[in-house]
C-alpha positions as CSV (number, residue, x, y, z in Angstrom):
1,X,40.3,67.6,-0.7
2,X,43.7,68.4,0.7
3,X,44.7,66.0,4.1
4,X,44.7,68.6,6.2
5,X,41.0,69.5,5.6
6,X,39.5,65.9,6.1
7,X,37.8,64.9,9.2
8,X,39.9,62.7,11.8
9,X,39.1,59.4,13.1
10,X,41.1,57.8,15.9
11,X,40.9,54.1,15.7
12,X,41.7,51.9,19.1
13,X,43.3,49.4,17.1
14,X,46.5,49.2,14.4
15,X,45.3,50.6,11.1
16,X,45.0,47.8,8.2
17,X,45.6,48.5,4.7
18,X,41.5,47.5,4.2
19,X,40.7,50.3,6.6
20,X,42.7,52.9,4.6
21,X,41.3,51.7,1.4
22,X,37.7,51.6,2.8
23,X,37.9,55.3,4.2
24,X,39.8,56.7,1.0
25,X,39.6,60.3,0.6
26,X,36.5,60.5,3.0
27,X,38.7,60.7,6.5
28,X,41.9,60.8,7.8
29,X,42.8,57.7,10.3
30,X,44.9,57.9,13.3
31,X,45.6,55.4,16.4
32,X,45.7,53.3,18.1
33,X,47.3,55.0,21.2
34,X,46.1,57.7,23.6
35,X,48.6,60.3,22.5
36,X,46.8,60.1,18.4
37,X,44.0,60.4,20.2
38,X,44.5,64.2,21.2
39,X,43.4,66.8,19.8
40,X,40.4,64.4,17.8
41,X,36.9,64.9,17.6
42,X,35.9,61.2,16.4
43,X,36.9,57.8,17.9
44,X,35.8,54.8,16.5
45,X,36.4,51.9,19.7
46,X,36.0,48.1,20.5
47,X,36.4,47.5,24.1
48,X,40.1,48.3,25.1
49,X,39.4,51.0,27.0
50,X,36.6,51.7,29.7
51,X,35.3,55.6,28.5
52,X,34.2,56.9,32.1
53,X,34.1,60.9,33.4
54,X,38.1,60.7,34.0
55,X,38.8,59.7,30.7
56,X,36.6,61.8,28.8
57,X,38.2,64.7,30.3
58,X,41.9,64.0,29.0
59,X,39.8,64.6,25.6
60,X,38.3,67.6,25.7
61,X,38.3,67.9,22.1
62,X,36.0,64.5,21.1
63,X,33.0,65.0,19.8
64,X,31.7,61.4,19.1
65,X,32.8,57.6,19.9
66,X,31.5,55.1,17.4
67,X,31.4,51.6,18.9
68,X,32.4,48.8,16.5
69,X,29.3,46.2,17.6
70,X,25.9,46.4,19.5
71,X,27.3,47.1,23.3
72,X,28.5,49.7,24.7
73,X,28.7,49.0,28.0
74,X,32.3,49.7,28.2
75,X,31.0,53.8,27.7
76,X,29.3,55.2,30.8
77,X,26.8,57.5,29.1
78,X,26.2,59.8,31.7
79,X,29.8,60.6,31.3
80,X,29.7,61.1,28.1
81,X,26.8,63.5,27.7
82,X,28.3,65.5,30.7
83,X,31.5,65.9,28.4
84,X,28.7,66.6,25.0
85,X,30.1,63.4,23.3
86,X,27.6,61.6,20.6
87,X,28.1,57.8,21.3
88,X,26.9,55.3,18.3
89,X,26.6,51.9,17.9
90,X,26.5,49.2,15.0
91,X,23.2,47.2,16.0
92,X,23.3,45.0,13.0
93,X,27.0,44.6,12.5
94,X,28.0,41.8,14.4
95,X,24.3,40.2,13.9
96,X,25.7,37.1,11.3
97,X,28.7,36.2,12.6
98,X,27.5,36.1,16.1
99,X,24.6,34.1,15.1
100,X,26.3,31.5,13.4
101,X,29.1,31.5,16.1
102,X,26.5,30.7,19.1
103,X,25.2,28.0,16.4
104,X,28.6,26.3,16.6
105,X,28.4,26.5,20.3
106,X,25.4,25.2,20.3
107,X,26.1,22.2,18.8
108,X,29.5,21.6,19.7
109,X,28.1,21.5,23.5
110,X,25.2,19.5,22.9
111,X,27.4,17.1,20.7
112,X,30.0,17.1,23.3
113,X,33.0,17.7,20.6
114,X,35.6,17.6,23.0
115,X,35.0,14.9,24.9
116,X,34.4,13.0,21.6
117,X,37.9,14.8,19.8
118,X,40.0,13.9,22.8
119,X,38.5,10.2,22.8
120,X,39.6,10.2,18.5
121,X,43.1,11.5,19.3
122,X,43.5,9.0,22.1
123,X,42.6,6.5,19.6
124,X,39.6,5.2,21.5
125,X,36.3,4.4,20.0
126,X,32.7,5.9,21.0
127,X,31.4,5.9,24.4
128,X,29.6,3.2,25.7
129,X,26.9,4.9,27.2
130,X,25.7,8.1,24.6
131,X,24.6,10.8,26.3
132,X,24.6,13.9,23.7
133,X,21.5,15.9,23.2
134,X,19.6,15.4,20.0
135,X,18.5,18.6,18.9
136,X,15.2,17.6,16.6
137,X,12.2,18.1,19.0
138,X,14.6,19.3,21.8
139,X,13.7,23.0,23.3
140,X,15.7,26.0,22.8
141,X,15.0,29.3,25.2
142,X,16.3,32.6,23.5
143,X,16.7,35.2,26.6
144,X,16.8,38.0,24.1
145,X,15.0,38.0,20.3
146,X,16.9,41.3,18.6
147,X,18.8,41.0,15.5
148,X,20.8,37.8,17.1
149,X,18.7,36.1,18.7
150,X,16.1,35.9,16.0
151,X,18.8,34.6,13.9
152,X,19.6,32.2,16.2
153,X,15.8,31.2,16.0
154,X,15.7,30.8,12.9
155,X,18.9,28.1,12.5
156,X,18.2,26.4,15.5
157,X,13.7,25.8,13.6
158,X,15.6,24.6,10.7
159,X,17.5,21.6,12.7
160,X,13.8,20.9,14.0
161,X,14.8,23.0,17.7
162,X,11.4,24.1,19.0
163,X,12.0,27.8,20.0
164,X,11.0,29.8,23.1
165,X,12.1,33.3,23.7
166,X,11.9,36.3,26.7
167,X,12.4,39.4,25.6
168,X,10.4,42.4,28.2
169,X,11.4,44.7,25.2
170,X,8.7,42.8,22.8
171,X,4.9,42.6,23.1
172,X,5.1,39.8,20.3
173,X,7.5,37.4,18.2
174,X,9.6,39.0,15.8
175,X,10.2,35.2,14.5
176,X,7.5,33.0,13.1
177,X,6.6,29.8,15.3
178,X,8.4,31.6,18.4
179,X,6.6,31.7,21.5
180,X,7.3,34.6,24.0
181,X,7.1,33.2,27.3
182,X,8.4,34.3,31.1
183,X,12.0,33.7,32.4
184,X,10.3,31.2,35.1
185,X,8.9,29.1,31.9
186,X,11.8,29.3,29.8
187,X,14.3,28.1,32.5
188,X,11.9,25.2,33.3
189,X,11.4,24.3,30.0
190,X,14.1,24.8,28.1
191,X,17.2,21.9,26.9
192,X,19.4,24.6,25.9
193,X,19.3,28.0,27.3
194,X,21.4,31.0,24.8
195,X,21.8,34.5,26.4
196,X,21.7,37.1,23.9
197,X,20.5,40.4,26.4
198,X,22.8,43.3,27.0
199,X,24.8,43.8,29.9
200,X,23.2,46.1,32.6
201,X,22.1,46.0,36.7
202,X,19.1,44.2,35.8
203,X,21.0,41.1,33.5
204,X,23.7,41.1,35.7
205,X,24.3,37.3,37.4
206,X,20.7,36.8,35.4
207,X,21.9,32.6,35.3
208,X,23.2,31.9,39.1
209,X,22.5,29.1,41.8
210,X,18.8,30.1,42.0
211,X,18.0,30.3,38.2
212,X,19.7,27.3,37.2
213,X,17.8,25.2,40.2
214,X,14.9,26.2,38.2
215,X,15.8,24.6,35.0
216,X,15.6,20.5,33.8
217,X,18.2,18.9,34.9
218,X,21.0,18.0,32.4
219,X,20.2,22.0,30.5
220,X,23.0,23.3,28.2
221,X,23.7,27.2,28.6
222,X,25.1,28.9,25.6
223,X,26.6,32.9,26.1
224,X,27.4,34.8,23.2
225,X,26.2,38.1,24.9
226,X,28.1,39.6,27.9
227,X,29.8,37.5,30.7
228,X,28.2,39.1,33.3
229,X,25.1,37.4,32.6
230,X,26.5,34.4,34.5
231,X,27.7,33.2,38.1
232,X,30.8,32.0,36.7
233,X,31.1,30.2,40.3
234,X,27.4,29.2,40.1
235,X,27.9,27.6,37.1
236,X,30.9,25.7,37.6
237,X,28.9,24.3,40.7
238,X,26.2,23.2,38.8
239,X,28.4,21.4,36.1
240,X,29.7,19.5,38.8
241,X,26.8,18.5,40.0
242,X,25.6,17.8,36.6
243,X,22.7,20.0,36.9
244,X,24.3,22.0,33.7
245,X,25.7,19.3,31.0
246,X,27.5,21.3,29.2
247,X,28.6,25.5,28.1
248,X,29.5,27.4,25.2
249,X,30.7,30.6,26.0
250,X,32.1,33.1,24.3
251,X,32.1,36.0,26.8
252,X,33.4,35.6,30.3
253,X,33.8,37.4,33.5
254,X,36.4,38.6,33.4
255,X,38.1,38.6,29.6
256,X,40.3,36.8,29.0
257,X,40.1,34.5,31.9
258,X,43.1,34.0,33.9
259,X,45.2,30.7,33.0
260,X,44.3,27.5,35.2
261,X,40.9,29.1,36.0
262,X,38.9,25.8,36.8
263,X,36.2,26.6,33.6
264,X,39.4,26.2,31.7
265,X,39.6,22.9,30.0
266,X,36.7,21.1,30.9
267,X,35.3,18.6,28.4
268,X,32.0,19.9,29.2
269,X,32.9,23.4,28.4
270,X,33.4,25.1,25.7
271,X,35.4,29.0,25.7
272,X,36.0,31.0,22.7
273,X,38.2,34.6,23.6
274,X,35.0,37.0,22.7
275,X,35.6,36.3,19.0
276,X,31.8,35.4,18.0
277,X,32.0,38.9,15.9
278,X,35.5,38.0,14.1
279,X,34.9,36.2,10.8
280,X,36.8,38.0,8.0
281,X,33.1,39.9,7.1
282,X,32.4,40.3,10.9
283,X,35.2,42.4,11.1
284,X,35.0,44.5,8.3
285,X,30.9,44.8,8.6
286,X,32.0,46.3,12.8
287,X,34.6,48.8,10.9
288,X,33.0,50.1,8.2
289,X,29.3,50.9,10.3
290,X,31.3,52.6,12.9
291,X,33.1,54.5,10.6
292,X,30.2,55.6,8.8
293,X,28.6,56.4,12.3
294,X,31.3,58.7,13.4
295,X,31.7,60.8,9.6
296,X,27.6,60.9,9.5
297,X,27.4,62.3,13.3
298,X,30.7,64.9,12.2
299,X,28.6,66.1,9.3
300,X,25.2,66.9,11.6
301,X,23.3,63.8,10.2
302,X,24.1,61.8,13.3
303,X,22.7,57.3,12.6
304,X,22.7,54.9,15.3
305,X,22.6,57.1,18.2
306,X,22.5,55.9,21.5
307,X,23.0,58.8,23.6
Protein backbone atom coordinates (compact mmCIF):
# COMPACT_ATOMS: atom_id res chain seq x y z
CA UNK A 1 0.00 0.00 0.00
CA UNK A 2 1.56 3.25 -0.96
CA UNK A 3 2.56 5.68 2.37
CA UNK A 4 0.34 8.12 1.52
CA UNK A 5 -2.69 5.77 1.83
CA UNK A 6 -1.86 4.19 5.33
CA UNK A 7 -3.54 5.27 8.43
CA UNK A 8 -1.59 7.78 10.78
CA UNK A 9 -0.68 7.35 14.25
CA UNK A 10 0.78 10.15 16.33
CA UNK A 11 2.86 8.77 19.10
CA UNK A 12 3.59 11.15 22.37
CA UNK A 13 6.89 9.87 22.63
CA UNK A 14 10.24 9.64 20.14
CA UNK A 15 9.64 6.84 17.64
CA UNK A 16 12.07 3.60 18.28
CA UNK A 17 13.34 1.54 15.56
CA UNK A 18 11.01 -1.55 17.44
CA UNK A 19 8.00 0.61 16.99
CA UNK A 20 8.58 1.04 13.19
CA UNK A 21 9.38 -2.54 12.78
CA UNK A 22 6.29 -3.55 14.86
CA UNK A 23 3.80 -1.35 12.87
CA UNK A 24 5.49 -2.19 9.35
CA UNK A 25 3.32 -1.54 6.43
CA UNK A 26 0.12 -1.54 8.70
CA UNK A 27 0.44 2.49 9.73
CA UNK A 28 2.34 5.42 9.30
CA UNK A 29 3.95 6.87 12.70
CA UNK A 30 4.35 10.42 13.48
CA UNK A 31 5.34 12.50 16.92
CA UNK A 32 6.05 13.16 19.39
CA UNK A 33 5.18 16.94 19.30
CA UNK A 34 1.88 18.87 18.98
CA UNK A 35 2.67 20.23 15.57
CA UNK A 36 2.79 16.06 14.08
CA UNK A 37 -0.04 15.91 15.78
CA UNK A 38 -2.28 18.10 13.33
CA UNK A 39 -4.14 17.08 10.99
CA UNK A 40 -4.22 13.15 12.70
CA UNK A 41 -7.09 11.08 13.41
CA UNK A 42 -5.24 8.54 15.87
CA UNK A 43 -3.02 9.27 18.98
CA UNK A 44 -1.62 6.68 20.81
CA UNK A 45 -0.56 8.60 24.57
CA UNK A 46 1.16 7.83 27.97
CA UNK A 47 0.61 10.62 30.38
CA UNK A 48 2.51 13.71 29.03
CA UNK A 49 -0.17 15.60 28.31
CA UNK A 50 -3.59 16.28 30.24
CA UNK A 51 -6.45 15.70 27.09
CA UNK A 52 -9.21 18.21 28.46
CA UNK A 53 -12.09 20.30 26.24
CA UNK A 54 -9.22 23.09 25.31
CA UNK A 55 -6.97 20.64 23.97
CA UNK A 56 -9.26 18.53 22.12
CA UNK A 57 -10.19 21.45 20.22
CA UNK A 58 -6.71 22.40 18.77
CA UNK A 59 -7.43 18.83 17.11
CA UNK A 60 -10.34 18.85 15.46
CA UNK A 61 -9.29 16.21 13.14
CA UNK A 62 -8.61 13.14 15.98
CA UNK A 63 -10.77 10.57 15.93
CA UNK A 64 -9.32 8.16 18.71
CA UNK A 65 -6.61 8.36 21.65
CA UNK A 66 -5.19 4.93 22.56
CA UNK A 67 -3.76 5.05 26.05
CA UNK A 68 -0.59 2.91 26.56
CA UNK A 69 -1.66 1.18 30.12
CA UNK A 70 -4.95 0.74 32.23
CA UNK A 71 -5.59 4.58 33.37
CA UNK A 72 -6.70 7.15 31.70
CA UNK A 73 -7.31 9.56 34.09
CA UNK A 74 -5.10 12.01 32.34
CA UNK A 75 -8.29 12.09 29.51
CA UNK A 76 -11.37 13.88 30.69
CA UNK A 77 -14.05 11.78 28.91
CA UNK A 78 -16.70 14.10 28.90
CA UNK A 79 -14.35 16.17 26.76
CA UNK A 80 -13.70 13.74 24.62
CA UNK A 81 -17.11 12.48 23.65
CA UNK A 82 -18.15 16.23 23.20
CA UNK A 83 -15.23 16.45 20.57
CA UNK A 84 -16.53 12.49 19.12
CA UNK A 85 -13.09 11.06 20.14
CA UNK A 86 -12.95 7.03 20.85
CA UNK A 87 -10.64 6.70 23.89
CA UNK A 88 -9.06 2.98 24.50
CA UNK A 89 -7.09 1.53 26.90
CA UNK A 90 -4.69 -1.52 27.39
CA UNK A 91 -6.22 -3.25 30.67
CA UNK A 92 -3.91 -6.17 30.53
CA UNK A 93 -0.70 -4.44 29.33
CA UNK A 94 1.00 -3.31 32.14
CA UNK A 95 -0.56 -6.30 34.28
CA UNK A 96 3.09 -8.41 34.75
CA UNK A 97 5.45 -5.89 35.15
CA UNK A 98 3.37 -3.94 37.55
CA UNK A 99 2.79 -7.07 39.51
CA UNK A 100 6.10 -8.06 39.93
CA UNK A 101 7.33 -4.43 40.42
CA UNK A 102 4.83 -3.93 43.60
CA UNK A 103 6.37 -7.46 44.64
CA UNK A 104 9.85 -5.83 44.87
CA UNK A 105 8.32 -3.12 46.79
CA UNK A 106 6.92 -5.22 48.86
CA UNK A 107 9.67 -6.84 50.04
CA UNK A 108 12.18 -4.37 49.77
CA UNK A 109 9.94 -2.32 52.43
CA UNK A 110 9.21 -5.05 54.60
CA UNK A 111 12.95 -6.14 54.47
CA UNK A 112 14.01 -2.62 55.00
CA UNK A 113 16.80 -2.86 52.04
CA UNK A 114 17.96 0.49 52.50
CA UNK A 115 18.48 0.84 55.86
CA UNK A 116 20.23 -2.56 55.62
CA UNK A 117 22.33 -1.41 52.11
CA UNK A 118 23.43 1.81 53.63
CA UNK A 119 24.50 -0.15 56.94
CA UNK A 120 26.78 -2.76 54.23
CA UNK A 121 28.32 0.21 52.48
CA UNK A 122 29.13 1.83 55.74
CA UNK A 123 30.73 -1.33 56.58
CA UNK A 124 28.64 -2.00 59.63
CA UNK A 125 27.22 -5.25 60.59
CA UNK A 126 23.34 -6.19 61.23
CA UNK A 127 21.22 -4.33 63.55
CA UNK A 128 21.03 -5.20 66.95
CA UNK A 129 17.61 -5.12 67.41
CA UNK A 130 15.68 -6.84 63.98
CA UNK A 131 12.70 -5.43 63.33
CA UNK A 132 11.78 -6.48 59.53
CA UNK A 133 8.47 -8.06 58.81
CA UNK A 134 8.47 -11.72 58.10
CA UNK A 135 6.10 -12.25 55.48
CA UNK A 136 5.03 -16.21 56.11
CA UNK A 137 1.78 -16.02 58.03
CA UNK A 138 1.84 -12.11 57.92
CA UNK A 139 -1.40 -10.43 56.21
CA UNK A 140 -1.56 -8.72 52.94
CA UNK A 141 -4.85 -6.34 52.06
CA UNK A 142 -5.30 -5.88 48.20
CA UNK A 143 -7.55 -2.56 47.89
CA UNK A 144 -8.27 -3.52 44.28
CA UNK A 145 -8.33 -7.45 42.81
CA UNK A 146 -8.29 -6.69 38.65
CA UNK A 147 -5.67 -8.07 36.57
CA UNK A 148 -2.85 -6.56 39.15
CA UNK A 149 -3.96 -7.09 42.02
CA UNK A 150 -4.88 -10.73 41.57
CA UNK A 151 -1.36 -11.18 40.48
CA UNK A 152 -0.18 -9.65 43.34
CA UNK A 153 -2.31 -12.28 45.21
CA UNK A 154 -1.13 -14.79 43.86
CA UNK A 155 3.05 -14.06 44.55
CA UNK A 156 2.47 -12.73 47.71
CA UNK A 157 0.19 -16.93 48.67
CA UNK A 158 3.24 -18.32 47.32
CA UNK A 159 5.71 -16.64 49.98
CA UNK A 160 3.02 -18.01 52.59
CA UNK A 161 1.17 -13.99 52.73
CA UNK A 162 -2.39 -14.68 53.85
CA UNK A 163 -4.48 -12.49 51.36
CA UNK A 164 -7.34 -10.12 51.88
CA UNK A 165 -8.84 -8.03 49.22
CA UNK A 166 -11.75 -4.98 48.71
CA UNK A 167 -12.83 -4.64 45.61
CA UNK A 168 -16.94 -2.90 45.45
CA UNK A 169 -16.50 -3.92 41.73
CA UNK A 170 -16.64 -7.86 42.76
CA UNK A 171 -19.39 -9.86 44.41
CA UNK A 172 -16.65 -12.72 44.81
CA UNK A 173 -12.78 -13.64 44.70
CA UNK A 174 -11.34 -13.74 41.36
CA UNK A 175 -8.24 -15.55 43.35
CA UNK A 176 -8.46 -18.79 45.09
CA UNK A 177 -8.02 -18.62 49.06
CA UNK A 178 -8.76 -14.65 48.86
CA UNK A 179 -11.25 -13.35 51.11
CA UNK A 180 -13.22 -10.18 50.07
CA UNK A 181 -13.68 -8.16 53.05
CA UNK A 182 -14.63 -4.20 53.89
CA UNK A 183 -12.05 -1.31 53.88
CA UNK A 184 -12.78 -0.99 57.84
CA UNK A 185 -11.43 -4.89 58.09
CA UNK A 186 -8.71 -4.70 55.79
CA UNK A 187 -7.11 -1.59 57.28
CA UNK A 188 -7.42 -3.19 60.81
CA UNK A 189 -6.14 -6.29 59.77
CA UNK A 190 -3.88 -5.99 57.42
CA UNK A 191 0.54 -5.98 57.84
CA UNK A 192 0.98 -4.67 54.47
CA UNK A 193 -1.64 -2.67 52.74
CA UNK A 194 -1.00 -2.46 48.31
CA UNK A 195 -3.26 0.05 46.48
CA UNK A 196 -4.05 -1.14 43.22
CA UNK A 197 -7.67 0.99 42.49
CA UNK A 198 -7.95 3.69 39.82
CA UNK A 199 -7.75 7.22 40.37
CA UNK A 200 -11.17 9.00 40.73
CA UNK A 201 -13.34 11.45 43.47
CA UNK A 202 -14.13 8.47 45.40
CA UNK A 203 -10.14 6.89 45.74
CA UNK A 204 -8.86 10.17 46.05
CA UNK A 205 -6.78 10.66 49.59
CA UNK A 206 -8.44 6.94 50.19
CA UNK A 207 -5.10 6.35 52.85
CA UNK A 208 -5.04 9.72 55.04
CA UNK A 209 -4.78 10.51 58.89
CA UNK A 210 -8.13 8.82 59.53
CA UNK A 211 -7.54 5.57 57.58
CA UNK A 212 -4.21 4.92 58.65
CA UNK A 213 -5.40 5.42 62.55
CA UNK A 214 -7.49 2.53 61.72
CA UNK A 215 -4.79 0.18 60.84
CA UNK A 216 -2.12 -2.05 63.29
CA UNK A 217 0.39 -0.23 64.23
CA UNK A 218 3.79 -0.77 62.53
CA UNK A 219 1.47 -1.45 58.80
CA UNK A 220 3.57 -1.24 55.55
CA UNK A 221 1.68 0.70 52.55
CA UNK A 222 2.73 -0.27 49.15
CA UNK A 223 1.31 2.18 45.84
CA UNK A 224 1.73 0.92 42.51
CA UNK A 225 -1.61 2.50 41.41
CA UNK A 226 -2.09 6.38 41.32
CA UNK A 227 -0.53 8.82 43.85
CA UNK A 228 -3.58 10.40 44.62
CA UNK A 229 -4.65 7.59 46.59
CA UNK A 230 -2.48 8.92 49.46
CA UNK A 231 -2.13 11.97 51.91
CA UNK A 232 1.35 12.32 51.05
CA UNK A 233 1.40 14.70 54.23
CA UNK A 234 -0.59 12.11 56.16
CA UNK A 235 1.69 9.70 55.55
CA UNK A 236 4.86 11.27 56.26
CA UNK A 237 3.10 11.97 59.68
CA UNK A 238 2.43 8.65 60.37
CA UNK A 239 6.03 7.35 59.45
CA UNK A 240 7.14 9.60 61.96
CA UNK A 241 5.23 8.55 64.38
CA UNK A 242 5.86 5.07 63.48
CA UNK A 243 2.33 4.24 62.99
CA UNK A 244 3.42 3.34 59.18
CA UNK A 245 6.95 1.28 59.18
CA UNK A 246 7.73 1.58 55.96
CA UNK A 247 6.42 2.68 51.84
CA UNK A 248 6.95 1.52 48.54
CA UNK A 249 5.69 3.82 46.11
CA UNK A 250 5.78 4.00 42.76
CA UNK A 251 3.31 6.76 42.04
CA UNK A 252 3.34 10.10 43.79
CA UNK A 253 1.48 13.24 44.11
CA UNK A 254 2.69 15.05 42.20
CA UNK A 255 5.21 13.12 39.50
CA UNK A 256 8.13 13.40 39.81
CA UNK A 257 8.34 14.82 43.25
CA UNK A 258 10.20 17.92 43.63
CA UNK A 259 13.95 17.52 44.99
CA UNK A 260 14.42 17.69 48.90
CA UNK A 261 10.67 16.87 49.29
CA UNK A 262 10.93 15.28 52.92
CA UNK A 263 9.53 11.58 51.43
CA UNK A 264 12.78 11.86 49.54
CA UNK A 265 15.46 9.74 51.08
CA UNK A 266 14.02 8.17 53.91
CA UNK A 267 15.34 4.76 54.91
CA UNK A 268 11.86 3.79 55.55
CA UNK A 269 10.75 4.79 52.09
CA UNK A 270 11.00 3.53 49.14
CA UNK A 271 10.23 5.76 45.53
CA UNK A 272 10.52 4.47 42.15
CA UNK A 273 9.68 7.51 39.12
CA UNK A 274 6.20 5.68 37.99
CA UNK A 275 8.29 2.94 36.17
CA UNK A 276 6.37 -0.27 37.61
CA UNK A 277 5.17 -0.73 33.78
CA UNK A 278 8.84 -0.34 32.21
CA UNK A 279 10.62 -3.68 31.92
CA UNK A 280 11.89 -4.21 28.36
CA UNK A 281 8.40 -6.45 27.72
CA UNK A 282 6.28 -3.88 29.75
CA UNK A 283 7.06 -1.44 27.31
CA UNK A 284 6.58 -3.08 24.23
CA UNK A 285 3.33 -5.08 25.65
CA UNK A 286 1.88 -0.83 26.42
CA UNK A 287 2.98 -0.03 22.62
CA UNK A 288 1.96 -2.67 20.68
CA UNK A 289 -2.02 -2.97 22.55
CA UNK A 290 -2.40 0.67 22.00
CA UNK A 291 -1.44 0.51 18.63
CA UNK A 292 -3.55 -2.15 17.88
CA UNK A 293 -6.41 -0.25 19.69
CA UNK A 294 -6.12 2.82 17.67
CA UNK A 295 -5.87 0.83 13.87
CA UNK A 296 -8.86 -1.57 15.16
CA UNK A 297 -11.06 1.59 16.27
CA UNK A 298 -9.89 3.44 12.55
CA UNK A 299 -11.10 0.40 10.73
CA UNK A 300 -14.81 0.37 12.61
CA UNK A 301 -13.93 -2.72 14.87
CA UNK A 302 -13.20 -0.48 17.77
CA UNK A 303 -11.43 -3.17 21.30
CA UNK A 304 -10.87 -1.81 24.62
CA UNK A 305 -13.17 0.93 24.59
CA UNK A 306 -13.70 3.07 27.38
CA UNK A 307 -15.74 5.73 26.19
Amino acid sequence: MPDHDLPVLHLDRPILDADLAYVGESARLVGSTDTELVGVAASVIGIGHQWDAERFARFPELRVISRMGIGYDNVDLDAARAAGVVVCNGPDSPTVSTAEHAMMLLLAVTKELPTHMASAAAGLGGPKVATSLELDGATLGLVGLGRIGSRVAVAAQALGMNVVAHDPGLSSSSVDGVRLVNLDELFRTAHVVSLHAPSTPTTRHLIDAATIQTMRRGVYIVNCARGPLIDQEALLAALEAGQVAGAGLDVTEPEPLPVGHPLLGRPDVIITPHIASSTAAGRRRLFEHAVDNALAVLAGRPASVVS
